[in-house]
Steps between C-alpha positions, in 0.01 A plus 500: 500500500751600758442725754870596705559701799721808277585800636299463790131421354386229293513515134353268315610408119320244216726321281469250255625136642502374161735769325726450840769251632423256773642633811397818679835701442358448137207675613661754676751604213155477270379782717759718490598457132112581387281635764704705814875530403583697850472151676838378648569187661802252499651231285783329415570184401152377430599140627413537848810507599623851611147580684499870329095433433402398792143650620194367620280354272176386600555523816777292500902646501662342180746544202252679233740355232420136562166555625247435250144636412211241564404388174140583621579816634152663440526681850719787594877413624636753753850581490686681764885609705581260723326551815785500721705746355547896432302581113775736334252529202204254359547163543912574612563406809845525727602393774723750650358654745795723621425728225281775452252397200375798310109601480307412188555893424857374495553241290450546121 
C-alpha cells in the first residue's frame, strides 16, 4: 500500500508489487496509469540525475527514481512534497517562493 499526502489529505492506494517495477516512481506511474490518473508529480531523466522526482519517501527526502521498494514491503510506504518547500499540486513541489502559488481550486 501507499498512503501520500495529495491534495492536502492522505490517500491511500493498493497496488500489486509483483505486476510493478522496482523503484517507487514505478509505483507512482502504476498509480496514475490504473487507479487515480489526476495525480501529478515530476520526472525526468529517471537516472537520478536531474532531481525532477525528488519527494520524501518514508520519511526520508530522496530521488523516487532510484529509490527502490523493500522487497518485503508488507507495510504501508508514505510518500510525500518535500517538506521544505511550497506544494504547487500533489507530490510537486517548488521552490520559488516569490511567486504567488494558486489554491487547489486553482490548479487543474
Amino acid at each position: 500500500a501507499f498512503v501520500g499526502s495529495v491534495r492536502g489529505v492522505q490517500e491511500t492506494d493498493y497496488i500489486d508489487l509483483n505486476k510493478c517495477g522496482p523503484m517507487f516512481l514505478d509505483a507512482l506511474f502504476k498509480i496514475k496509469d490504473e487507479i487515480d490518473p489526476t495525480l501529478s508529480f515530476r520526472r525526468s531523466c529517471r537516472e537520478g540525475i536531474c532531481g525532477s522526482c525528488a519527494m520524501n519517501v518514508d520519511g526520508r527526502h530522496t530521488l523516487s527514481c532510484i529509490t527502490p521498494i523493500p522487497k518485503t514491503n508488507n507495510e504501508k510506504s508514505f510518500i510525500a512534497p518535500l517538506t521544505f518547500l511550497n506544494v504547487l499540486k500533489d507530490l510537486i513541489a517548488v521552490s520559488y517562493t516569490h511567486l504567488t502559488l494558486p489554491t487547489n481550486a486553482e490548479v487543474q
